[in-house]
C-alpha positions as CSV (number, residue, x, y, z in Angstrom):
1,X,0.0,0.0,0.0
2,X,0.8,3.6,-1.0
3,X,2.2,5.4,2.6
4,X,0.5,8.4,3.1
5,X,2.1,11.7,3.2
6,X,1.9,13.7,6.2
7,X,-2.3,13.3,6.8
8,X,-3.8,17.2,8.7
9,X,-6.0,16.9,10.9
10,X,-7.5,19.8,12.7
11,X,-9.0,19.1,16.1
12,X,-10.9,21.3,18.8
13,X,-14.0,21.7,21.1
14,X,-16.9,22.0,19.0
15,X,-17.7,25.8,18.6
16,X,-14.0,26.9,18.6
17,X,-14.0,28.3,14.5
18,X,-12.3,24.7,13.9
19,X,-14.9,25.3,11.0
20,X,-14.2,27.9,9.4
21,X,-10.5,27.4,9.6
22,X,-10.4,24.3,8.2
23,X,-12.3,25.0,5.2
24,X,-10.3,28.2,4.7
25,X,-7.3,25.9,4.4
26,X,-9.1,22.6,3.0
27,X,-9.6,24.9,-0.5
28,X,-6.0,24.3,-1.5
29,X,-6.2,22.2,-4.7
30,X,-3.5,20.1,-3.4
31,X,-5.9,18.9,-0.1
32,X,-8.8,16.1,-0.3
33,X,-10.7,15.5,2.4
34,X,-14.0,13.8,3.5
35,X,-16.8,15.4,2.5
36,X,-20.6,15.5,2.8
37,X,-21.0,12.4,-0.1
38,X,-18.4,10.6,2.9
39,X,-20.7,11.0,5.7
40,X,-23.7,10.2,3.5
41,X,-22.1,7.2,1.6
42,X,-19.1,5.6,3.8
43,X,-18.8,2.4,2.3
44,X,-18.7,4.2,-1.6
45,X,-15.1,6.2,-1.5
46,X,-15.4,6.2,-5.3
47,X,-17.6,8.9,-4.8
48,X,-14.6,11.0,-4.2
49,X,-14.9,11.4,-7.4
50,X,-17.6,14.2,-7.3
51,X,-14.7,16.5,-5.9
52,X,-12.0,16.2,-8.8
53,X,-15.3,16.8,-11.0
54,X,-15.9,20.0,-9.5
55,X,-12.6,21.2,-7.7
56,X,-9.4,21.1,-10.4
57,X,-7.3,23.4,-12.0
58,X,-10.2,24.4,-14.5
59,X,-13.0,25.0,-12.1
60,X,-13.6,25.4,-8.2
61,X,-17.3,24.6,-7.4
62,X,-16.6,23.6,-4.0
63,X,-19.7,23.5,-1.4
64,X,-19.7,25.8,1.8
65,X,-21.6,25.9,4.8
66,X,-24.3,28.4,5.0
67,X,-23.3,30.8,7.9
68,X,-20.5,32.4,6.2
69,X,-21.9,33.4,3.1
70,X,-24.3,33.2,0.5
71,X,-24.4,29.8,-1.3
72,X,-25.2,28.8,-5.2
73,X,-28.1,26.9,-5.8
74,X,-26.2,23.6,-6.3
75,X,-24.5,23.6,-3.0
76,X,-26.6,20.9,-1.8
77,X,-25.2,18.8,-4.6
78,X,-22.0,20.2,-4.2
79,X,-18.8,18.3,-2.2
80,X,-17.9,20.3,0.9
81,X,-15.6,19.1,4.2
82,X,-17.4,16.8,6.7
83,X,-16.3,15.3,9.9
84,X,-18.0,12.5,8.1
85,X,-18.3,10.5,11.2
86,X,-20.0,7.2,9.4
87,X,-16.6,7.3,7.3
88,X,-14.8,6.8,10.7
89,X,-16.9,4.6,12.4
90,X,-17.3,2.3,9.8
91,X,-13.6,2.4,8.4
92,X,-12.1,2.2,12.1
93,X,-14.6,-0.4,13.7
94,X,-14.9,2.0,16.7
95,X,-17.3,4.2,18.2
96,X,-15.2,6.8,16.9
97,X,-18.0,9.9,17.1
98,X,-18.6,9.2,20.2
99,X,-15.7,8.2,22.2
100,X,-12.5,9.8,23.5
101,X,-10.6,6.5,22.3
102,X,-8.5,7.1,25.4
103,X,-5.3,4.6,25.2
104,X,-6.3,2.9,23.0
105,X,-4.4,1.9,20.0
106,X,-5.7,0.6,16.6
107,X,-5.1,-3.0,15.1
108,X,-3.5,-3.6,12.4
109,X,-6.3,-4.9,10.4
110,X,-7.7,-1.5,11.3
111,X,-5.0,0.8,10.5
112,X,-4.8,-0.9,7.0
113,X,-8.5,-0.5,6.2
114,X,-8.8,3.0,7.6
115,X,-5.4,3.3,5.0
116,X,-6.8,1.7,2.3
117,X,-10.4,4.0,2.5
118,X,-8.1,6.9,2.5
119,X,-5.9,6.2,-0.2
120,X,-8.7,5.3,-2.6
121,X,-10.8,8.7,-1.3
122,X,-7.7,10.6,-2.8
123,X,-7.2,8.8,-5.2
124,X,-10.7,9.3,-6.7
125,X,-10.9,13.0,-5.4
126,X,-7.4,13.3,-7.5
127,X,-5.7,14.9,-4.1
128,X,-2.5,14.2,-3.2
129,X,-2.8,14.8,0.2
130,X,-5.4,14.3,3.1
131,X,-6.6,16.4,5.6
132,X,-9.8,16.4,7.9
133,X,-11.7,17.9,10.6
134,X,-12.7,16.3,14.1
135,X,-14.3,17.8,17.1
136,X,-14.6,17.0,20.5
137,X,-12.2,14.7,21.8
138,X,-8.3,15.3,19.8
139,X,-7.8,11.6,19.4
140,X,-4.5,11.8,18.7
141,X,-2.5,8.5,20.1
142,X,-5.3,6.5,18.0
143,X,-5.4,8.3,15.1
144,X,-1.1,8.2,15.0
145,X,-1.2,4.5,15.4
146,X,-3.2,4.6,12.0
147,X,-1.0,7.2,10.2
148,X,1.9,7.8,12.1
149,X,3.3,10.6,10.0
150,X,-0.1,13.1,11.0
151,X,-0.1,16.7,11.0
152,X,-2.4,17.5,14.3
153,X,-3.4,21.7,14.0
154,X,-5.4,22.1,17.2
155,X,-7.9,25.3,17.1
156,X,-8.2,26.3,21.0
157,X,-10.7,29.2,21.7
158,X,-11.6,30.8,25.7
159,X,-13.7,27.9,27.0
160,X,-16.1,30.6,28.7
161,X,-16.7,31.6,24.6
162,X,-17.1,28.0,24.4
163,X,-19.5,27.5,26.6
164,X,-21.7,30.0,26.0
165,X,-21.7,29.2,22.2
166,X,-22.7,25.7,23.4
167,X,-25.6,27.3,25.1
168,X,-26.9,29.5,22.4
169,X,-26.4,27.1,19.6
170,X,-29.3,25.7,18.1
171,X,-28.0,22.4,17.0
172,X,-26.6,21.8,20.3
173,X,-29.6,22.5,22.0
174,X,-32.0,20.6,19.4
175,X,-29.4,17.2,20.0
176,X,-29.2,17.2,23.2
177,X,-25.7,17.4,24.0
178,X,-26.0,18.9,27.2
179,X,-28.7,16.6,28.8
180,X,-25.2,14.3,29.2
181,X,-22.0,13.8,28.8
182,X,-21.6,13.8,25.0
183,X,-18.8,11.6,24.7
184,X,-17.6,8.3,26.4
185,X,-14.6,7.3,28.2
186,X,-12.9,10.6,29.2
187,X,-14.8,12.0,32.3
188,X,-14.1,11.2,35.6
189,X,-16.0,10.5,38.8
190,X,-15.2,13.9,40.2
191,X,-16.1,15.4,37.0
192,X,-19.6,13.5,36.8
193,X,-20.2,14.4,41.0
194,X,-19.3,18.2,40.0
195,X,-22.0,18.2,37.0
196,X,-24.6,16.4,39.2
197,X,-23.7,18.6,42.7
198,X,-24.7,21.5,40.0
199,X,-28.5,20.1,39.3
200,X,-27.0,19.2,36.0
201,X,-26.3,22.3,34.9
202,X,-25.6,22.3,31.4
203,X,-22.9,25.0,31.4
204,X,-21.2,23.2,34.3
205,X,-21.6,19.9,31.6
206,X,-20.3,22.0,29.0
207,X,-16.8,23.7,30.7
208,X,-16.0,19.9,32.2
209,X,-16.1,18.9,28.8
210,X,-14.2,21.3,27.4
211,X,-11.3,21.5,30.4
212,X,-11.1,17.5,30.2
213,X,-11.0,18.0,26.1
214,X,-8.2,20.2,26.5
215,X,-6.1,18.9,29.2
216,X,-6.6,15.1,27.7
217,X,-5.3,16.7,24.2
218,X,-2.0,18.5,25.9
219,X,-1.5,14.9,27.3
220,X,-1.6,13.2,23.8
221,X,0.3,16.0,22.2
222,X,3.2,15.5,24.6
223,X,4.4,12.5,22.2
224,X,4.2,15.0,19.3
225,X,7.0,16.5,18.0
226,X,7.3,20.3,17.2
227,X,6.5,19.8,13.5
228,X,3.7,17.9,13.9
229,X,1.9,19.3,16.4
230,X,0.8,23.2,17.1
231,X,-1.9,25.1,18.4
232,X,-4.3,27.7,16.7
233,X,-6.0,30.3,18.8
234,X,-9.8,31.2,17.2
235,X,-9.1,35.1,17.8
236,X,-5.4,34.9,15.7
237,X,-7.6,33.4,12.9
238,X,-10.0,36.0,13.0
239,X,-7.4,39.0,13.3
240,X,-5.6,37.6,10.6
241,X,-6.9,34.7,8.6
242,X,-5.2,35.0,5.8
243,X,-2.0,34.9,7.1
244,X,-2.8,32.2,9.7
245,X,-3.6,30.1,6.9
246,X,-0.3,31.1,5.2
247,X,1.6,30.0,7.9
248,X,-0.3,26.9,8.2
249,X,0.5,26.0,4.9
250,X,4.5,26.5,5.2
251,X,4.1,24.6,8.6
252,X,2.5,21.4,6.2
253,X,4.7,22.2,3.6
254,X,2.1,23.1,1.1
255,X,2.6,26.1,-1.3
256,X,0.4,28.8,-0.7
257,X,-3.0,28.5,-2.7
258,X,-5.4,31.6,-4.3
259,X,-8.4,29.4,-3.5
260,X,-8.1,30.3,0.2
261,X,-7.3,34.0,-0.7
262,X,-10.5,33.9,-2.9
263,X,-12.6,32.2,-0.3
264,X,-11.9,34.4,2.7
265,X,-12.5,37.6,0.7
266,X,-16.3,36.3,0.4
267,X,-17.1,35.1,4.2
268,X,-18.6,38.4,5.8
269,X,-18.8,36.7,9.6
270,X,-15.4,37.2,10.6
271,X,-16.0,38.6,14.0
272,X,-14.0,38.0,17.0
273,X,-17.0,36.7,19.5
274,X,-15.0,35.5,22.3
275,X,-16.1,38.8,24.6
276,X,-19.8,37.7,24.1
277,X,-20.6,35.8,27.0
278,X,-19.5,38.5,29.5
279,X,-22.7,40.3,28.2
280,X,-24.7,37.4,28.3
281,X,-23.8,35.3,31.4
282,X,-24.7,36.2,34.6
283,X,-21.6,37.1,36.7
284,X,-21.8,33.8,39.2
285,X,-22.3,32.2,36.3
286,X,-19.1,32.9,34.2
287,X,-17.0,32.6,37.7
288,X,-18.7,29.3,38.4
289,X,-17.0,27.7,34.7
290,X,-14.2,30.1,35.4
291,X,-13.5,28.1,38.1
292,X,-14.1,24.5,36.2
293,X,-11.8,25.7,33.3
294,X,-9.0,27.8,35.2
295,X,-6.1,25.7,35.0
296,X,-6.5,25.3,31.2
297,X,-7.3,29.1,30.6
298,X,-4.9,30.0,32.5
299,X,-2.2,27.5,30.4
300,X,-3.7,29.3,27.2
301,X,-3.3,32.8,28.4
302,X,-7.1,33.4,28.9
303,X,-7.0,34.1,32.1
C-alpha cells in the first residue's frame, strides 16, 4: 500500500472556528478531504470522485456551509468538508464519534482498512494529500497508530466563549448534548459528582467537557514532535486569517494557494466573538466555569 504523506488533521471543542479554519485551508487544490458524499455514503469512497469533478485546475465549485456566506443553488449537490463520522466509524470499527478512544491503540487490520479508505478517497478526489476535521475529543494517540506521519493543528478558543456558544447554539440544543456527557470514556468520577452537585447544569456539563477535552489533548500531544503538532488560537484566525492560513500551509509544507485567498474575501462573519458571554452570562455564572476551566485558561493565556 501507498504510505500516506503527512495526513492534517484539525482538532478542537466544537464551537471553537475549527470550522471555518479548516475549510479556509481545505480549499488548497492540493488537499482532499471527506466530504458531505463521505458521511452520506461511507462504504462508496469512489464517490470521491464528485470533488476532482468539481474542484481542479479548470474549475472550483466547492460546497460551503451556509453561515459564512451566501451559497449557489447547487451547494446541496456540491462536495464540501465533513467530519463524516460514518466514514470513521465504519472504516475504524470503533465508536469513533462518540468516544475519547483514550489509550487505545488501533489493530493492524484496522489501520490498514482506515489506510486503504483513505488512499482510494484521494485517489478518486485526485488529491494528493489528506486532511480532515474532528471535534470533540483530539484523538490523537489512536489516530497516530493509524497514520503515524499526522499533521495535528489544534484550534483552542476561551472555553467561557465555548461555553456560551454551546448554550446558544441551536444544534446543540435541538441534539441534546448537554442533557449528558456527550462523549464516552474521558470524564471522571469527580467530574460527573461536579456536573450532578450543579443540578446538571448544562454550562457546568459543557466547561467539564471542554477542560477534560483540553487537558486530555496536551497529554496526547506531549508525544508529538514540534512539526507535527501546534496550536491555533480562534481570535489569531479571525485577526488575521489570511495569514494564519499562510503559515499553516508552510508549517504542512504546502505552497500557498489563491483558492483560500479567494474564499476568505467572500465570508462576511469574521467577527471575533469570544467577549460575548461577559454580556450574556450572569456574573456567578461565568466565575462558576471560570472556576471549572482555570487551570486550562490560565495555560492558554485566557486568564
Amino acid at each position: 500500500m501507498e504510505r500516506l504523506a503527512e495526513p492534517i488533521f484539525f482538532i478542537g471543542v466544537p464551537r471553537s472556528g475549527t470550522t471555518v479554519v479548516f475549510e479556509s485551508f481545505a480549499r488548497h487544490e492540493m488537499l482532499g478531504w471527506p466530504s458531505n458524499y463521505s458521511r452520506k455514503y461511507p462504504s462508496l469512497p469512489q464517490l470521491g470522485i464528485m470533488l476532482r469533478l468539481t474542484s481542479n485546475k479548470f474549475i472550483n465549485l466547492s460546497g460551503q456551509k451556509k453561515q459564512y456566506s451566501h451559497v449557489m443553488l447547487a451547494n446541496k449537490i456540491l462536495p464540501k468538508p465533513a467530519e463524516a463520522y460514518p466514514f470513521w466509524n465504519h472504516y475504524t470499527g470503533t465508536d469513533f464519534s462518540r468516544s475519547y478512544l483514550l489509550n487505545q491503540i488501533a489493530t493492524t487490520e484496522c489501520m490498514q482498512r482506515t489506510q486503504k479508505a483513505v488512499n482510494t478517497l484521494l485517489f478518486w478526489e485526485g488529491k494528493n494529500i489528506f486532511s480532515a476535521k474532528l471535534t470533540g475529543p483530539s484523538r490523537i494517540q489512536f489516530l497516530k497508530s493509524i497514520f503515524p506521519d499526522a499533521k495535528f493543528i489544534h484550534i483552542v478558543r476561551d472555553g467561557r466563549a465555548v461555553v456560551h456558544s454551546m448554550l446558544n447554539s441551536s444544534a446543540w440544543s435541538s441534539s441534546n448534548f448537554l442533557d449528558q456527557p456527550w462523549w464516552k470514556g474521558g470524564l471522571t468520577e469527580k467530574d460527573i459528582s461536579k456536573w450532578n452537585s450543579s443540578n446538571t447544569n448544562p454550562a457546568v456539563l459543557a466547561a467539564i467537557q471542554w477542560n477534560r477535552i483540553i487537558e486530555i489533548s496536551l497529554q496526547e500531544s506531549a508525544d508529538c514532535s514540534n512539526d507535527s503538532y501546534q496550536e491555533i488560537k480562534y481570535e489569531d484566525f479571525i485577526k488575521a486569517p489570511y495569514d494564519t492560513v499562510k503559515k499553516l500551509y508552510k508549517w504542512c509544507n504546502i505552497p500557498t494557494s489563491n483558492r483560500s485567498l479567494d474564499y476568505l474575501s467572500k465570508i462576511n462573519m469574521l467577527t471575533n466573538m469570544n467577549e460575548k458571554y461577559k454580556s450574556d452570562m450572569k456574573t456567578e455564572n461565568i466565575q462558576l466555569i471560570t472556576d471549572i476551566m482555570q487551570t486550562q485558561l490560565s495555560r492558554l493565556g485566557y486568564i
